[in-house]
C-alpha positions in Angstrom: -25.3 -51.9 58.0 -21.8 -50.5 59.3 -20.8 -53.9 59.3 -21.9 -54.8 56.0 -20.3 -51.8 54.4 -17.3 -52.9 56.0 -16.9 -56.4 54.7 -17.7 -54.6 51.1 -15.1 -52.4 51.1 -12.4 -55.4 52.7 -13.7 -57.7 49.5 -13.2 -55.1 47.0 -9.7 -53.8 48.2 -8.9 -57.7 48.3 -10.0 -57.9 44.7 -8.1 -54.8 43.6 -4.9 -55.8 44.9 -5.5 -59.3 43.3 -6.4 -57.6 39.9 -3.3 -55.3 39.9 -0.7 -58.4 41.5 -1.7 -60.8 39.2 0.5 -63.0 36.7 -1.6 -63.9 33.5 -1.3 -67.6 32.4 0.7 -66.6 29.6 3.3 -64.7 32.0 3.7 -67.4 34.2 4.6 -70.0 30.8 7.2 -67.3 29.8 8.5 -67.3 33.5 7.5 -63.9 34.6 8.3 -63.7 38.6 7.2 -60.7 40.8 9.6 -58.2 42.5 6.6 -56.7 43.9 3.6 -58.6 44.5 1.7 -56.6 47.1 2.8 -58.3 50.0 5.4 -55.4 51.7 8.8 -53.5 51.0 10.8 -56.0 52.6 12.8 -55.9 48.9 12.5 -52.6 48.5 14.9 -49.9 50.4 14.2 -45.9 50.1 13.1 -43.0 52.5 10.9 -43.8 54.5 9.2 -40.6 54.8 8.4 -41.1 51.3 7.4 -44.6 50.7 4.9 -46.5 52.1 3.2 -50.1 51.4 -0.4 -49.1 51.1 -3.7 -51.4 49.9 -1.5 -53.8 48.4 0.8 -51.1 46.6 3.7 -49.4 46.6 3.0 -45.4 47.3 5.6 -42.8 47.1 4.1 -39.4 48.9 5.8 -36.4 48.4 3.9 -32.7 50.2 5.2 -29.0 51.1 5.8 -30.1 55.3 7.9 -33.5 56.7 7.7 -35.2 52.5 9.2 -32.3 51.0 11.9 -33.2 48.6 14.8 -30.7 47.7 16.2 -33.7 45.1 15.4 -36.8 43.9 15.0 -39.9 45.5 14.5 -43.6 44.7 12.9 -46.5 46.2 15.4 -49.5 45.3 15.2 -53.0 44.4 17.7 -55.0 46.7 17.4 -58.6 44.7 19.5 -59.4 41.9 18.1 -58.4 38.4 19.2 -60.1 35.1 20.8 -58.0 32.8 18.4 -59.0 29.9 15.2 -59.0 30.7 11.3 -57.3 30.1 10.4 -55.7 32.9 6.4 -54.8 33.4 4.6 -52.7 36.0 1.3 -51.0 36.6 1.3 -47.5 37.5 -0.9 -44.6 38.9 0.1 -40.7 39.4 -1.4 -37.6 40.0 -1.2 -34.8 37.8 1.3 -32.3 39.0 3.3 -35.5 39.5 6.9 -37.0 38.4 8.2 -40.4 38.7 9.7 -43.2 36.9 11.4 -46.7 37.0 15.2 -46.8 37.0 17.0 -49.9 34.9 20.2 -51.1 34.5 21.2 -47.9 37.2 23.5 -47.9 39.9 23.7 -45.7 43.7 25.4 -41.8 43.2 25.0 -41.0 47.6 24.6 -37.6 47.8 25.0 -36.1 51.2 21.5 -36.4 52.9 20.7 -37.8 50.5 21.9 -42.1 50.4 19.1 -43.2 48.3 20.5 -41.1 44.9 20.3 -43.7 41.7 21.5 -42.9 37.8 20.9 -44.6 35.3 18.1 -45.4 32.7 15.1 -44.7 33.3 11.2 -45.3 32.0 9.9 -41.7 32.3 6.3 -40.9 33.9 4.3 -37.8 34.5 1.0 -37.0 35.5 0.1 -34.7 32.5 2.1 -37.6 30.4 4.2 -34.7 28.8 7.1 -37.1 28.9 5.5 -40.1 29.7 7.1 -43.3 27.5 10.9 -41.3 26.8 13.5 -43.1 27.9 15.5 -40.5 30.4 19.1 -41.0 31.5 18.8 -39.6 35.3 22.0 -37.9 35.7 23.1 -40.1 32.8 23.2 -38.5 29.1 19.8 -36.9 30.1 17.3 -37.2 27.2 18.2 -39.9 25.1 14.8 -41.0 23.5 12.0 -38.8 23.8 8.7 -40.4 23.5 7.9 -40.5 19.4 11.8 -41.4 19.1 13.6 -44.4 18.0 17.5 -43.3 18.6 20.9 -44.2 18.6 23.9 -43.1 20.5 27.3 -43.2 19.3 30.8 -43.1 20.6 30.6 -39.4 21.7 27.1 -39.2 22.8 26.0 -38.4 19.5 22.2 -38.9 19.2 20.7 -40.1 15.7 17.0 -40.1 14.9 16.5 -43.5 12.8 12.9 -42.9 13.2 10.4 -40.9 14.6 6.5 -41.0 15.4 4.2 -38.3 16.7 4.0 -37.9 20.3 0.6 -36.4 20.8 -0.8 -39.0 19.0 1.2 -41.6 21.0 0.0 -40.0 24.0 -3.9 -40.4 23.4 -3.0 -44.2 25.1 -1.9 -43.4 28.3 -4.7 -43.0 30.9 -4.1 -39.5 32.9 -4.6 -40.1 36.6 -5.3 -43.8 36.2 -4.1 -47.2 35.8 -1.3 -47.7 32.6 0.6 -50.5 32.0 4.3 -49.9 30.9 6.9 -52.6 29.5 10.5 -51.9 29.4 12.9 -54.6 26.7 16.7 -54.4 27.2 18.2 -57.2 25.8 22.0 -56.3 24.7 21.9 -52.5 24.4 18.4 -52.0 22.8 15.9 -50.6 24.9 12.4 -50.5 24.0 10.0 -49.1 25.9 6.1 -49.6 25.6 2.5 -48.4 27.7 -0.6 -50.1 27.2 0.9 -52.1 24.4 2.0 -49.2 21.9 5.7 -48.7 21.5 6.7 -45.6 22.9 10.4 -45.0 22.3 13.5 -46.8 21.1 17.0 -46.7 22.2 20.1 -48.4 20.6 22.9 -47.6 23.1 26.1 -47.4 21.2 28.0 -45.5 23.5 30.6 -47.8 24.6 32.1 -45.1 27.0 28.8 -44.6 29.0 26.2 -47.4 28.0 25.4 -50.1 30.9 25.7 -53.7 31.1 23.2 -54.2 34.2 22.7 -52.7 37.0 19.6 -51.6 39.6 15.8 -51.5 39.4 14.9 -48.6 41.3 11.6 -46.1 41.2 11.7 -42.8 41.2 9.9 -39.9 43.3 11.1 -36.2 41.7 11.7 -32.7 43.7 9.2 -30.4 42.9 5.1 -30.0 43.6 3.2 -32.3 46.0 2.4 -35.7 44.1 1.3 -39.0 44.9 2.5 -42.3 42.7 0.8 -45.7 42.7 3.2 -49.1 41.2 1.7 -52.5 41.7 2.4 -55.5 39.7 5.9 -55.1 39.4 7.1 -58.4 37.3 10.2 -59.5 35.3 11.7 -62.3 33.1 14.9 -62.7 32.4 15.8 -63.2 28.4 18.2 -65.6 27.5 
């Protein structure tokens, strides 16, 4: 019987991984490719206290004893990324958690801390309180909130074009379990979507500050004991 429960639980963490790592037919004729495809971290470079290549995803672990994180840090991509592209992941976090993807980003080293990234970034939470914004880590800070199609001009000036309710926005994303999030940055629109509803827009007019291209990079954030799932991790490059 131990045996048998055994081979069970081996069949359906195989068929998990292969549900969450999976390009659709219609992904693979628009030339998705995988940065992550639940293999290992081999492309990926962070602290290793904190990530970890677990049942076919990536994990980032932070607690109160040897994970304990005074700042954030970031778990980066070390390929080369397109500068236009639509970028789509699956992701997981628990509730008193923080996380996010970092695009179009480059390294700020902090002492201690070499694995410091700014940049844009597609915002998660566990209580999906900011879930969907787009978030300039140590970059402009909030420059969409979720509900928010913006612009920035020269200045940093911020403009509501347009604006949709949060909470009702919210009611897609799936607290504590699997979401799928799409980020679009072709020129210097961002848009950013979960589950397939459009979360927040950005037109970056900011010709000071915006970026051309830059890093991937995900995010695990200072603060409370969390635990963040990412699988599925694919891209395309638009032309």
């Amino acid at each position: 019987m131990k045996a048998k429960l055994t081979l069970l639980f081996f069949a359906f963490s195989l068929t998990l991984c292969a549900r969450l790592s999976a390009l659709t037919d219609q992904e693979v004729r628009e030339g998705f490719h995988h940065l992550f495809d639940s293999k290992d971290l081999s492309d990926w470079e962070g602290d290793e206290r904190i990530w970890s290549y677990e049942n076919g995803m990536i994990v980032g672990q932070t607690d109160d004893g040897a994970r304990h994180l005074d700042a954030n840090t970031f778990l980066i991509f070390k390929g080369e990324v397109p500068n236009d592209f639509v970028l789509r992941f699956d992701f997981r976090i628990t509730k008193e958690g923080n996380s996010g993807i970092q695009y179009r980003s480059f390294r700020t080293p902090e002492e201690g801390n070499p694995y410091r990234v700014s940049g844009y970034q597609a915002d998660i939470d566990g209580r999906a309180e900011y879930t969907g914004m787009i978030y300039g880590e140590n970059f402009r800070w909030s420059v969409a909130e979720r509900g928010y199609f913006n612009r920035i001009e020269p200045g940093r000036k911020i403009t509501t074009l347009l604006y949709t309710d949060s909470e009702k926005l919210k009611e897609v994303i799936n607290i504590e379990d699997w979401n799928t999030y799409e980020v679009v940055a072709v020129g210097y629109t961002f848009i950013q979507r979960i589950n397939g509803q459009m979360m927040s827009v950005l037109i970056d007019d900011d010709t000071e500050n915006r970026r051309e291209g830059g890093l991937i990079a995900i995010q695990a954030h200072a603060g409370p004991p969390m635990r963040v799932e990412f699988n599925n991790i694919r891209i395309k490059e638009v032309k």
